[in-house]
N, C-alpha and C positions, 0 to 999 in steps of 0.2 A: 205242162212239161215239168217232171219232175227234174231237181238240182242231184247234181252229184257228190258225194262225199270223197273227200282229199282223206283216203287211207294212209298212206303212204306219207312218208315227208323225206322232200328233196335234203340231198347235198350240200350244206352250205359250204360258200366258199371264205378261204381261212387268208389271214393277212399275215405276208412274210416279206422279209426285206433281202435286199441285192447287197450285201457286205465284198465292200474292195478287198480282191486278196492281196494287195501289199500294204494298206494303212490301215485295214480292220474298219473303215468306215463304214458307217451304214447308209448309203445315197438315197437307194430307191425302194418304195414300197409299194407291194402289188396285191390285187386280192386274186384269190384262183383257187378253183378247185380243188378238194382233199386231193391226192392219190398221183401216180406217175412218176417221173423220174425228178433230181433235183434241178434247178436251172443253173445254167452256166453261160452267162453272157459277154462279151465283150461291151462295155459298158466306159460312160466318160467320168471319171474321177476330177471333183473340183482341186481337190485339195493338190495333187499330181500334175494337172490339166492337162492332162493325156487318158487316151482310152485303155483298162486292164479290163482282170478278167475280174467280173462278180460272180459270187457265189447263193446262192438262195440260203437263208439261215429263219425259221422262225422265231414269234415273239420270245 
């Protein structure tokens, strides 16, 4: 049985961070696919110690 050759090369996925939108923190970091819309989470801030919204920002 012949092997197959990998023509193609996958997507890698890219490493972006969850920045608090009211202290500019940077909390959490995610790896995930190129492409799609940005994220927008409701998210726990240490610094606040209450949940805001994050924002996706890459490196």
């Amino acid at each position: 049985m012949a092997k197959k050759k990998s023509g193609g090369r996958k997507k890698k996925s890219e490493s972006i961070f969850l920045v608090c939108e009211e202290t500019g923190d940077k909390n959490y970091a995610l790896r995930r696919k190129p492409g799609g819309e940005k994220l927008k989470l409701m998210k726990y801030s240490p610094r606040l110690r209450k949940h805001t919204l994050h924002l996706e920002k890459k490196k």
